[in-house]
N, CA, C and O of each residue as an XYZ file, in Angstrom:
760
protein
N     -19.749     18.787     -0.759
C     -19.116     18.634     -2.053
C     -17.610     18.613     -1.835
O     -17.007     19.505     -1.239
N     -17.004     17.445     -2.402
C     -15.477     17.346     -2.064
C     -14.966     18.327     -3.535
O     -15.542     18.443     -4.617
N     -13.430     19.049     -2.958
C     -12.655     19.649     -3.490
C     -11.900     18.865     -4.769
O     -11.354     17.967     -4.128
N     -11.608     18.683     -5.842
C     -10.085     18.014     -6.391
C      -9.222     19.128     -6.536
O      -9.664     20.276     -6.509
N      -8.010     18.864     -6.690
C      -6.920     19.441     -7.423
C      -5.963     18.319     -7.631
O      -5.755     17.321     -6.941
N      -5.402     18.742     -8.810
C      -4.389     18.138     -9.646
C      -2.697     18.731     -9.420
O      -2.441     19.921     -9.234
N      -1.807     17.792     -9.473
C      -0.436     18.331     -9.745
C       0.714     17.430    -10.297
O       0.509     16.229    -10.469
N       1.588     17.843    -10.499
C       2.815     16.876    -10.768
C       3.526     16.281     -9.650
O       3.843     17.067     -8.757
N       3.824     15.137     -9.516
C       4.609     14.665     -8.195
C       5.282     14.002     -8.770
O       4.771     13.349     -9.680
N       6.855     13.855     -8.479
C       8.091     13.497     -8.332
C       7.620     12.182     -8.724
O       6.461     12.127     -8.313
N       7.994     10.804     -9.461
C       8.099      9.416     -9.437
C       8.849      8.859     -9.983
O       8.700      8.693    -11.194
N       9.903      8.371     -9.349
C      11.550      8.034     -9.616
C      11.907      9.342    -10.657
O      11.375     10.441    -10.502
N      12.668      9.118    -11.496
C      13.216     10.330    -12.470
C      12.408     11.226    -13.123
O      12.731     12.353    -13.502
N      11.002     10.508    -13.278
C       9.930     11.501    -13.605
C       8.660     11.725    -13.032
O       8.404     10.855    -12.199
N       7.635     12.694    -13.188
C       6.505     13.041    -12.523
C       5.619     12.263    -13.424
O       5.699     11.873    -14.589
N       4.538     12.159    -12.242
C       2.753     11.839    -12.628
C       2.333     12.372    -12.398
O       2.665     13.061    -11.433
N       1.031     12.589    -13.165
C       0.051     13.918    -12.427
C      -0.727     12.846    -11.254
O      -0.938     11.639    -11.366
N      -1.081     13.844    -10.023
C      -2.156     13.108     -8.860
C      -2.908     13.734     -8.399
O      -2.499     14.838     -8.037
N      -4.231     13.447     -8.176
C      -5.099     14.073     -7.956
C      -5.107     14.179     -6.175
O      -4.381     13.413     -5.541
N      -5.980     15.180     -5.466
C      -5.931     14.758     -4.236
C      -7.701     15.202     -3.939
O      -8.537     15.706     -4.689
N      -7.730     15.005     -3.318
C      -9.552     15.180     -2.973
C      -9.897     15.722     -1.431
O      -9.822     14.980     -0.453
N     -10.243     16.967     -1.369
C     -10.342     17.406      0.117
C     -11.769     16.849      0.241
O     -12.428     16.917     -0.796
N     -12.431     16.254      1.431
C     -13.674     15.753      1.880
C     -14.206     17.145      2.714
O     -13.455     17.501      3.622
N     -15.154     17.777      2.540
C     -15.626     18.412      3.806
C     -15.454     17.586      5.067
O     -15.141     16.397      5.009
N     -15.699     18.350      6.417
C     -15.537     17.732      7.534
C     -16.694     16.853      7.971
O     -17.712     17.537      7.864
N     -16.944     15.821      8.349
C     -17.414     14.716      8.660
C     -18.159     13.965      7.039
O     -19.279     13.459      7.092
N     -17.771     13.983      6.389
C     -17.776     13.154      5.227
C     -17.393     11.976      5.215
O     -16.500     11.570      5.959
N     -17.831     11.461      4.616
C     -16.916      9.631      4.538
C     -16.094     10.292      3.949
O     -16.309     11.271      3.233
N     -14.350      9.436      4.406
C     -12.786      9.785      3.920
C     -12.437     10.932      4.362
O     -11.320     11.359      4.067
N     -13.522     11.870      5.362
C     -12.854     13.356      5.242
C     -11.172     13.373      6.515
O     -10.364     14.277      6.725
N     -11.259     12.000      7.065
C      -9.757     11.591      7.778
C      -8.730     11.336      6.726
O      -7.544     11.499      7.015
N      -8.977     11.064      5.887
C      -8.297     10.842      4.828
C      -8.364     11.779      3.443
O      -9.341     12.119      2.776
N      -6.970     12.054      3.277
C      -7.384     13.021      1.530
C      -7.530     12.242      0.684
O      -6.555     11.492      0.635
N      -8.440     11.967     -0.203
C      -8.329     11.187     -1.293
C      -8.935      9.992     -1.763
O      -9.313      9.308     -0.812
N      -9.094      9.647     -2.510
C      -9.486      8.352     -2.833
C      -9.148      7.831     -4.278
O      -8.860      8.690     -5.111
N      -9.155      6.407     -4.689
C      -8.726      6.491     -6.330
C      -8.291      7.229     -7.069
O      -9.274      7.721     -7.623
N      -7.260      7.737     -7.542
C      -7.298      8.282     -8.926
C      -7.671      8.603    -10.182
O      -6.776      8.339    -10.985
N      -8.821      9.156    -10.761
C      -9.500      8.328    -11.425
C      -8.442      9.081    -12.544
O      -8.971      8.874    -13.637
N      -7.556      9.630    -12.694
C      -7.206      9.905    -13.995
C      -5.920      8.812    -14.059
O      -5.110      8.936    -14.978
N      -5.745      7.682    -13.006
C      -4.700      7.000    -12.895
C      -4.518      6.458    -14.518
O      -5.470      6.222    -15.262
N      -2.957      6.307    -14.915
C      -2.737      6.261    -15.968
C      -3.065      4.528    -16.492
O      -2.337      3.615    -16.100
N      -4.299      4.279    -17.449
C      -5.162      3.012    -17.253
C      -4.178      1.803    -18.113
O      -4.270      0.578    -18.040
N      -3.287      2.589    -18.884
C      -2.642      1.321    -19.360
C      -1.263      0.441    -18.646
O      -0.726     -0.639    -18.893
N      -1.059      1.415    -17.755
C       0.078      1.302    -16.379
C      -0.656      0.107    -15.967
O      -0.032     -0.950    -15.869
N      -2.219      0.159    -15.651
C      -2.496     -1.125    -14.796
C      -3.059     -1.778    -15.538
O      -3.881     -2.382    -14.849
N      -3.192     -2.140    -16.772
C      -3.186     -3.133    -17.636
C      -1.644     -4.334    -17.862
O      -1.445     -5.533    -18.058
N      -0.842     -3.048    -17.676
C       0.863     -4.028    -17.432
C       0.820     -4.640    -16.405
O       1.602     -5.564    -16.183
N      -0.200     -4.219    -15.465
C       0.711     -4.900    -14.104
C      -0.143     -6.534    -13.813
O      -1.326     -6.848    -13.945
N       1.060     -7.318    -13.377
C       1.220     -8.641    -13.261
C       0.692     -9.284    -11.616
O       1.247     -8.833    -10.614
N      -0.084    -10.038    -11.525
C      -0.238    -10.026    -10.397
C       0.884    -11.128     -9.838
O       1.142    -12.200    -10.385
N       1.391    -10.690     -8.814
C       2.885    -11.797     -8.227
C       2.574    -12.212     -7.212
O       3.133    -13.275     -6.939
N       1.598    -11.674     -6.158
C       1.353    -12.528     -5.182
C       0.161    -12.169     -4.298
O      -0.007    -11.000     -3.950
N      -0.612    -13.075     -3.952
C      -1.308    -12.568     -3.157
C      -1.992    -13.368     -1.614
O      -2.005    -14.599     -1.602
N      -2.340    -12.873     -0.818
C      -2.709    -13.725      0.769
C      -3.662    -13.169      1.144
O      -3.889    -12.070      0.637
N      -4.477    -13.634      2.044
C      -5.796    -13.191      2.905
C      -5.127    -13.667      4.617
O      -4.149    -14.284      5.041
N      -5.944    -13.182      5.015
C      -5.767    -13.529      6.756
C      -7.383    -12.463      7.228
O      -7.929    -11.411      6.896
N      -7.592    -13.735      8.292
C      -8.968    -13.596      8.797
C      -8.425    -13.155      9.931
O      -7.484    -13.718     10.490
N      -9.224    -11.688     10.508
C      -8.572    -10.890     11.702
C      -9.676    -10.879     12.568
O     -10.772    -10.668     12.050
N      -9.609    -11.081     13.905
C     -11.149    -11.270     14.523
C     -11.457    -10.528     15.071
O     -11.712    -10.663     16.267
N     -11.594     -9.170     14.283
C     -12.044     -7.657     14.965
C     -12.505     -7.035     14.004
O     -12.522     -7.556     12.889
N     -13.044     -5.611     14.255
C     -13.861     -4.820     13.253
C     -12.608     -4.501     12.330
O     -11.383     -4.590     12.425
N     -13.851     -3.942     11.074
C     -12.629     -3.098      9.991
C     -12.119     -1.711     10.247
O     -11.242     -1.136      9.601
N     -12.915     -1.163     11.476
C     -12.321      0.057     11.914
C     -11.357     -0.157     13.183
O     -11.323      0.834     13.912
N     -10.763     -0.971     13.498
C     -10.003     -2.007     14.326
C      -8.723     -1.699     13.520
O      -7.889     -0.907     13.959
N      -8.565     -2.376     12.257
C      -7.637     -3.485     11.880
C      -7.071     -2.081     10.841
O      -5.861     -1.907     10.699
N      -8.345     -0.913      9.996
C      -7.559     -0.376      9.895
C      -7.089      0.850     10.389
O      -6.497      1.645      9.658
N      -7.352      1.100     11.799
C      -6.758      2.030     12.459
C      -5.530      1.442     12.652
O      -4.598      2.154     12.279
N      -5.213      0.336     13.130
C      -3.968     -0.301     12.732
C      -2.858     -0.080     11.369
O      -1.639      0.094     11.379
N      -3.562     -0.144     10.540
C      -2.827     -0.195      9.445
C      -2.334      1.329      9.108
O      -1.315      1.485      8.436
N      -3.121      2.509      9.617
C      -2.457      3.867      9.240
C      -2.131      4.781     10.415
O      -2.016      6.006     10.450
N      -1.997      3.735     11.493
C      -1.301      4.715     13.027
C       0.115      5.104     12.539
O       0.702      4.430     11.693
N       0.697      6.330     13.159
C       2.125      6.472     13.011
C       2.978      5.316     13.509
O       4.171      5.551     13.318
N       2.736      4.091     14.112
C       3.322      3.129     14.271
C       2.878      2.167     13.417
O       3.035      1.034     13.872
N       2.307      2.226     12.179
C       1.892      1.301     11.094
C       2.532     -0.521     11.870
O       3.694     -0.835     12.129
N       1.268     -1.357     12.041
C       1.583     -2.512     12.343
C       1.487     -3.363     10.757
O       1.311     -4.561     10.535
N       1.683     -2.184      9.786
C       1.837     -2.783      7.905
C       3.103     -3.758      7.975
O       3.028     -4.941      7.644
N       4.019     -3.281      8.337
C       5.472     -3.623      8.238
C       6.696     -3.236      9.575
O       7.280     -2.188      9.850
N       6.734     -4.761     10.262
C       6.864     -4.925     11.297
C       8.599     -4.992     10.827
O       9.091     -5.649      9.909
N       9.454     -3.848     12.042
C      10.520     -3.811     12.165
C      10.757     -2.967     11.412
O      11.977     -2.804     11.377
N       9.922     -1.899     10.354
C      10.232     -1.054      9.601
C      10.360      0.553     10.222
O      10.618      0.439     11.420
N      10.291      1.683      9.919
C       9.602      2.998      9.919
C       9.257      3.188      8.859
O       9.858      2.901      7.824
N       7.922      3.857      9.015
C       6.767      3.951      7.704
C       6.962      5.585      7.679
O       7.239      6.145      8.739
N       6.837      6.243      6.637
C       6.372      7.735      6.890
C       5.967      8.198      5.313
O       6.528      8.365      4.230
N       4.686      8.288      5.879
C       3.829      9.180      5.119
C       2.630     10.158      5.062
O       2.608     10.509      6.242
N       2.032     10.553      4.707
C       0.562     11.243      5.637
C      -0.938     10.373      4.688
O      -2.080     10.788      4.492
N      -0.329      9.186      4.322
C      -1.156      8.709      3.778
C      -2.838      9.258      2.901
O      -3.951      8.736      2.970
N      -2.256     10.765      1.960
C      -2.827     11.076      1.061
C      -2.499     10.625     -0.518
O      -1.376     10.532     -1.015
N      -3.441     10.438     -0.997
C      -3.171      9.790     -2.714
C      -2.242     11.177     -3.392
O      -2.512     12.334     -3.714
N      -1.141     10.391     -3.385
C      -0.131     11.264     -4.565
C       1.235     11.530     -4.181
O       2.257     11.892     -4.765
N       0.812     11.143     -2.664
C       2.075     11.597     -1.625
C       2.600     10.507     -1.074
O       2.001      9.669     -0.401
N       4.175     10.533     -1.482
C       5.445      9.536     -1.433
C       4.783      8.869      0.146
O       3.903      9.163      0.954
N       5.808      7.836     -0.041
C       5.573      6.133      1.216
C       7.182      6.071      0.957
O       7.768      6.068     -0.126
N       7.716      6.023      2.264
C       9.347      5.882      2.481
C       9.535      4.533      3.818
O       9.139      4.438      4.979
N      10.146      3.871      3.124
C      10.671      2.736      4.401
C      11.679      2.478      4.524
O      12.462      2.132      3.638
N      11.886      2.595      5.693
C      13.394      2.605      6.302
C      13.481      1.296      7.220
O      12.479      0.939      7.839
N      14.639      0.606      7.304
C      14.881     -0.446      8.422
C      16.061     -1.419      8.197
O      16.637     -1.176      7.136
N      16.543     -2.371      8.840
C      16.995     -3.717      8.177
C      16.041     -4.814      7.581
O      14.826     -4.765      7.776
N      16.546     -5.650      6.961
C      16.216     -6.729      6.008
C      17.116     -7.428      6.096
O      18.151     -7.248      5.455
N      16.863     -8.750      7.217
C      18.373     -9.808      7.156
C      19.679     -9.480      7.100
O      20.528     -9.914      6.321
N      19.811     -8.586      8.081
C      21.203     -7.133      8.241
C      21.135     -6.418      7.455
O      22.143     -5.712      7.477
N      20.333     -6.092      6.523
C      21.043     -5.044      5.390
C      19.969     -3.901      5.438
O      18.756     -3.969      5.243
N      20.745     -2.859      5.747
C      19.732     -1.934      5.865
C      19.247     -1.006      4.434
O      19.989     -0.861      3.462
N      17.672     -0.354      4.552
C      17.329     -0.141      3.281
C      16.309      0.467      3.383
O      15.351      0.334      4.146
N      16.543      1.215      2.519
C      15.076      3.062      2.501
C      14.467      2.683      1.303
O      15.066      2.748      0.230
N      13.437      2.333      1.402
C      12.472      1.412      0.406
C      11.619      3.202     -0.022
O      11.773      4.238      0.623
N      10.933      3.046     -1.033
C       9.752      4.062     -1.524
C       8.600      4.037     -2.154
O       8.544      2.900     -2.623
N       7.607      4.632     -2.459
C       6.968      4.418     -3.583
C       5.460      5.881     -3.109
O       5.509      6.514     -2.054
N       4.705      6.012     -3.816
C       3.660      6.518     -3.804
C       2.178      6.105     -3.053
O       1.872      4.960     -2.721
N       1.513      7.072     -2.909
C       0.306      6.284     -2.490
C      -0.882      6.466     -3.860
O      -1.060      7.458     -4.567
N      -1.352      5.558     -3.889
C      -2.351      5.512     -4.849
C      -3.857      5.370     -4.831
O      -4.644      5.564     -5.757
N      -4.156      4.892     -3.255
C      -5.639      4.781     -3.425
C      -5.763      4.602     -1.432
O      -5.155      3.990     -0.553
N      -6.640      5.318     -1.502
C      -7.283      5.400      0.304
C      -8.432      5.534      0.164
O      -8.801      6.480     -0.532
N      -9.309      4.754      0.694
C     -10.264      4.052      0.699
C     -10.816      3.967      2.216
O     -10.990      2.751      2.289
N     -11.229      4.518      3.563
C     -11.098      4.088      4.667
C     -11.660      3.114      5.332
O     -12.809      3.409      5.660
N     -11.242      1.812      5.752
C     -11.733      1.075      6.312
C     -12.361     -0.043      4.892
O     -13.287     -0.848      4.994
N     -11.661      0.190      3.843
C     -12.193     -0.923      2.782
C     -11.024     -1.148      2.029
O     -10.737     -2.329      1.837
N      -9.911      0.153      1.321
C      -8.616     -0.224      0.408
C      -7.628      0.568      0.749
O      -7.947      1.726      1.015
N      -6.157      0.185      0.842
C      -5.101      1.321      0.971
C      -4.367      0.578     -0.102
O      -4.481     -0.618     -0.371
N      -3.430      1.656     -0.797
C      -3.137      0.779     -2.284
C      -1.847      2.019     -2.305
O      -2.149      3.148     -1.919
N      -0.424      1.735     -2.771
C       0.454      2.115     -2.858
C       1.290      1.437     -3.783
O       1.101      0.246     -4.031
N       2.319      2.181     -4.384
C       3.518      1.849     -5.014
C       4.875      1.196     -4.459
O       5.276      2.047     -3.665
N       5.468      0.512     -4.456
C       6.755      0.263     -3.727
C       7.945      0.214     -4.635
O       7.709     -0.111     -5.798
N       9.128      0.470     -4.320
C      10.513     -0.131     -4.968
C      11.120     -0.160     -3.821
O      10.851      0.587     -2.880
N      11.954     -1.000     -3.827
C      13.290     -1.169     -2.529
C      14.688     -1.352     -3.587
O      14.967     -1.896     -4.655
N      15.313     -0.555     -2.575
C      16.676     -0.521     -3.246
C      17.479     -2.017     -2.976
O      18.567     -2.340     -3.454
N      16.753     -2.695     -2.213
C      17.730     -4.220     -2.171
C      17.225     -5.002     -3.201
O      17.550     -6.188     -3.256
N      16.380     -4.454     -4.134
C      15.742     -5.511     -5.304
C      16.571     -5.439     -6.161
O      16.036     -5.917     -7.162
N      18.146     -4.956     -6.537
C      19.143     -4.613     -7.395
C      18.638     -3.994     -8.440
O      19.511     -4.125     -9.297
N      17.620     -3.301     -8.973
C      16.692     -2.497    -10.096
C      17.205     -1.027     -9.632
O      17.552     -0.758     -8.482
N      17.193     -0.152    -10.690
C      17.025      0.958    -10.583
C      15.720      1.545    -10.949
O      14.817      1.218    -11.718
N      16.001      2.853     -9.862
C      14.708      3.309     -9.299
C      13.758      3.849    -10.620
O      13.683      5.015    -11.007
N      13.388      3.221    -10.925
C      12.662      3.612    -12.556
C      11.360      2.775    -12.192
O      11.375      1.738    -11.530
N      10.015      3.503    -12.831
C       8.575      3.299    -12.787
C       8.560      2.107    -13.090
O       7.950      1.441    -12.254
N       9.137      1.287    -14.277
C       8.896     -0.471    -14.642
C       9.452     -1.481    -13.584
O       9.148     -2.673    -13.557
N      10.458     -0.743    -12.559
C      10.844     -1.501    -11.787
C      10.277     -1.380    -10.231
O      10.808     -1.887     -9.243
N       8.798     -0.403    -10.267
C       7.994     -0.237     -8.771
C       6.784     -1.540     -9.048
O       6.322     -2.031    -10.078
N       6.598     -1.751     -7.851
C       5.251     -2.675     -7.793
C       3.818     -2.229     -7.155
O       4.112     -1.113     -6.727
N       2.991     -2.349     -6.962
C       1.909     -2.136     -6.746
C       1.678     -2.979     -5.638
O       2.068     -4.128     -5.841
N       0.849     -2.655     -3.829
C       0.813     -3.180     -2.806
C      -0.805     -2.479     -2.916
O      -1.040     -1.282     -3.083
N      -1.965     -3.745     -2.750
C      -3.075     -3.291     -2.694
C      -3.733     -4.468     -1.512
O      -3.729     -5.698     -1.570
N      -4.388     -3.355     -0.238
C      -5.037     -4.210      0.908
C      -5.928     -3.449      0.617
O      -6.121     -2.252      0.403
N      -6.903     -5.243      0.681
C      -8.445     -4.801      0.707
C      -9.253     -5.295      1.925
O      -9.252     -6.526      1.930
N      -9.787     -4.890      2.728
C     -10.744     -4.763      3.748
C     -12.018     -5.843      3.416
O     -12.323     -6.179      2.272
N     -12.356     -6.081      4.032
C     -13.793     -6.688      3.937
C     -14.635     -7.802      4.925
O     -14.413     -8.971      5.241
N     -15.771     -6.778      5.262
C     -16.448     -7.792      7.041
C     -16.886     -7.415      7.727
O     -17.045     -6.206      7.555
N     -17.480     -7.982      9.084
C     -18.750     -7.025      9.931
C     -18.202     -6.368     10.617
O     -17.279     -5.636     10.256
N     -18.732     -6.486     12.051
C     -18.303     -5.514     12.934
C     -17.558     -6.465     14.165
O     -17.174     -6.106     15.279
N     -17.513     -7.771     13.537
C     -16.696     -8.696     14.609
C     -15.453     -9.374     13.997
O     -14.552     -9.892     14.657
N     -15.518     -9.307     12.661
C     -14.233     -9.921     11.915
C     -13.735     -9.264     10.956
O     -14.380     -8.305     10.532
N     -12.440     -9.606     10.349
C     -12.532     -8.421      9.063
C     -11.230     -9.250      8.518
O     -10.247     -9.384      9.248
N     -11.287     -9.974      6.775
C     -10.910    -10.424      5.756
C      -9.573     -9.387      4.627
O      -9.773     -8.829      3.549
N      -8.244     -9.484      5.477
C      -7.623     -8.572      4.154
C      -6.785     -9.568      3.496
O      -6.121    -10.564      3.784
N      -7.065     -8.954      2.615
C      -6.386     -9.718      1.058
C      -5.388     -8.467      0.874
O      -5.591     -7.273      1.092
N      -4.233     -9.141      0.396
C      -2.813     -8.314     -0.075
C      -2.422     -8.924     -1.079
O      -2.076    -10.105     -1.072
N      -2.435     -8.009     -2.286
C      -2.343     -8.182     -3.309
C      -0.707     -7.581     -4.265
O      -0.740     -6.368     -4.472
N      -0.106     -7.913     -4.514
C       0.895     -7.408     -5.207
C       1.277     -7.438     -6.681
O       1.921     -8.342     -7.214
N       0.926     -6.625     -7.127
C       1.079     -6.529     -8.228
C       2.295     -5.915     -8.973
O       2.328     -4.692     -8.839
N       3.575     -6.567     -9.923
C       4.420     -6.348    -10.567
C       3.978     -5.231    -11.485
O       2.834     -4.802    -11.336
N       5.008     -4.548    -12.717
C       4.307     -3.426    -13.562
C       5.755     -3.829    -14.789
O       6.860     -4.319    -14.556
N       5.216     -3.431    -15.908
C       5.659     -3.694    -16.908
C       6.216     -5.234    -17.118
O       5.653     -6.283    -16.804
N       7.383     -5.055    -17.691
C       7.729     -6.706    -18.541
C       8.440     -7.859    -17.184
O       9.222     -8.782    -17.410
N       7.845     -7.425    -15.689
C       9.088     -8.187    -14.688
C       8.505     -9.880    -14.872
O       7.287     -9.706    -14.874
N       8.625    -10.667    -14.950
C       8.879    -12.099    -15.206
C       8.683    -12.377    -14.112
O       8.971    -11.309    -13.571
N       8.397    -13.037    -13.326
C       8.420    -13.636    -11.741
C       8.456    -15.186    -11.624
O       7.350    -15.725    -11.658
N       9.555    -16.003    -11.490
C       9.244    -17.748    -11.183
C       8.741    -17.910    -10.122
O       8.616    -16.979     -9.326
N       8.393    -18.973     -9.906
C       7.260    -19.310     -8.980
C       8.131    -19.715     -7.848
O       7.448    -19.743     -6.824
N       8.970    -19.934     -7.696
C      10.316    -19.686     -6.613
C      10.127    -18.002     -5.710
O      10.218    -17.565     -4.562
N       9.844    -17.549     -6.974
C      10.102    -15.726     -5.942
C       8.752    -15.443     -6.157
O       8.476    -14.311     -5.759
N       7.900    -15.988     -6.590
C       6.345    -15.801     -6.512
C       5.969    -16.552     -4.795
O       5.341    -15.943     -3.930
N       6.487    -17.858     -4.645
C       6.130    -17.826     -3.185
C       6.772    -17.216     -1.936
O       6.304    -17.135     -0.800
N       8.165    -16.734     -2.498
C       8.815    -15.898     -1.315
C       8.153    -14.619     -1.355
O       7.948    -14.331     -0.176
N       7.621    -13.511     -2.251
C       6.343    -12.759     -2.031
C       5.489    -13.044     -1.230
O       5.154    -12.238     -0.361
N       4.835    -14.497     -1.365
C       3.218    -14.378     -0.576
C       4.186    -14.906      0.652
O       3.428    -14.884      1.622
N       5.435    -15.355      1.092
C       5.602    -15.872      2.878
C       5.972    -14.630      3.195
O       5.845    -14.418      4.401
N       6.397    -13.688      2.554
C       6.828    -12.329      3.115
C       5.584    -11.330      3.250
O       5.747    -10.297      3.900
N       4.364    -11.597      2.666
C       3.233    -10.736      2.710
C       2.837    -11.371      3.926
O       2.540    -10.827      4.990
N       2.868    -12.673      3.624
C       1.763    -13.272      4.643
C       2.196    -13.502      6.298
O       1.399    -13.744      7.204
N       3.901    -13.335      6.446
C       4.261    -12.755      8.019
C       3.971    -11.258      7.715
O       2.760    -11.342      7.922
N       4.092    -10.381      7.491
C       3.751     -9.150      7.877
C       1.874     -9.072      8.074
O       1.286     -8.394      8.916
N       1.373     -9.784      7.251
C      -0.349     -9.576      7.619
C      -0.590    -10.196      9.242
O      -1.233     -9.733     10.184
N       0.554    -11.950      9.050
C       0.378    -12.210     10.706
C       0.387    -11.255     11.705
O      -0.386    -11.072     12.646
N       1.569    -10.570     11.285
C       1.923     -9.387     12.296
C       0.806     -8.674     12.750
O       0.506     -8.656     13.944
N       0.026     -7.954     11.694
C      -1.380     -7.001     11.973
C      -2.279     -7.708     12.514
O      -3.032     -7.066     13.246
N      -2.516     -8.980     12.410
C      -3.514     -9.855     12.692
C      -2.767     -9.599     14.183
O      -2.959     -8.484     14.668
N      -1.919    -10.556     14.961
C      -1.397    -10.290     16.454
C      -1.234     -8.942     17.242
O      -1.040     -8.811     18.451
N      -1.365     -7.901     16.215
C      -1.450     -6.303     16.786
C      -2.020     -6.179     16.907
O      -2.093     -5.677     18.029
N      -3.392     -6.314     16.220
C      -5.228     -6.019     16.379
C      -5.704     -6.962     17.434
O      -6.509     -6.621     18.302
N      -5.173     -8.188     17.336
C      -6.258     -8.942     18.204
C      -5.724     -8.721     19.409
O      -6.585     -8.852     20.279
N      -4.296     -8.342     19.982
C      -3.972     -8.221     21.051
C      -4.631     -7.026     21.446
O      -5.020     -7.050     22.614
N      -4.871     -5.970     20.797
C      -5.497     -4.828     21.297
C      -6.525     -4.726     21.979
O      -6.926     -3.616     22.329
C-alpha cells in the first residue's frame, strides 16, 4: 500500500498544493516518488495550449531510453545541468548557455510515470516573461514500445492566454526535436 502526503510548494510567487506518493520497496515506481497528481488543479490544464509537439523512434528498450532520461547526467537537455530528484512536486532547475547567453531556467515536476511519462513545468528567464504561473509551460514525454524499440513523443504545452504563431510554433518542435535527437544518439550509442 503506497503512502500520500500533501503540502504547499513554492511556484513562482505563489504555492500549489503537491502530492507525493511513497511506493513500498519493490513496487512499480517505488524508484521513483510519485506519480500524477490527481488533485492537479483541472482547470490549469484545460488552459493549456498545445505549442508543439515531436516523436523520435529510439532503437532500444523503454528501460534503456528512460534510464537515460533521469541519470544525473540527464541526456533530456544536451549542454544543460539538470537538477532535481525527480519526485512530483519538487522544483526542475536548468542552468547553461543558449546561443551565448547564459540562463537558470525552472519549473516543477508534475508527473513520473517510470518507463511510460515524465511531465514537468518549465519557465526560462530568456523568454522575457516574468516568472508568474501563466507564463510556465508544460513539457510532457511519453514512452511507448517493446523491448527492442521505444516511441517518445514530446509534447509542450503553453498555459493560460500565450498566443503562439506558427513561426515560434516551429522553432519549439526544431528545438524539441534536436534535444530528443540527442537522447536518441545517447541511447543507441550505449
Amino acid at each position: 500500500m503506497a503512502n500520500a502526503r500533501a503540502r504547499l510548494v513554492p511556484h513562482g510567487r505563489r504555492h500549489r498544493l503537491a502530492v507525493a506518493v511513497d511506493h513500498p520497496q519493490g513496487a512499480p515506481g517505488a524508484s521513483m516518488v510519485g506519480r500524477a497528481n490527481p488533485l492537479r488543479n483541472l482547470s490549469q490544464e484545460a488552459t493549456m495550449k498545445k505549442a508543439a509537439e515531436v516523436e523520435k523512434l529510439i532503437e532500444a528498450p523503454r528501460a534503456a531510453v528512460w534510464k537515460a532520461m533521469v541519470a544525473p547526467d540527464t541526456a533530456l537537455f544536451p549542454q544543460s545541468k539538470v537538477e532535481t530528484d525527480w519526485q512530483v512536486g519538487h522544483p526542475i532547475q536548468f542552468s547553461g548557455n543558449w546561443k551565448g547567453r547564459p540562463y537558470q531556467d525552472r519549473g516543477e515536476i508534475v508527473a513520473v510515470e517510470p518507463e511510460a511519462r515524465l511531465e514537468f513545468t518549465h519557465w526560462s528567464e530568456l523568454s522575457g516573461t516574468e516568472d508568474r504561473p501563466e507564463n510556465y509551460h508544460t513539457v510532457r514525454y511519453e514512452l511507448t514500445g517493446d523491448d527492442r524499440r521505444t516511441t517518445v513523443r514530446l509534447t509542450q504545452f503553453n498555459h493560460g492566454n500565450q498566443d503562439i504563431d506558427d513561426k515560434t510554433r516551429a522553432e519549439f518542435a526544431a528545438n524539441w526535436d534536436m534535444m530528443l535527437n540527442h537522447l536518441k544518439q545517447t541511447v543507441e550509442k550505449a
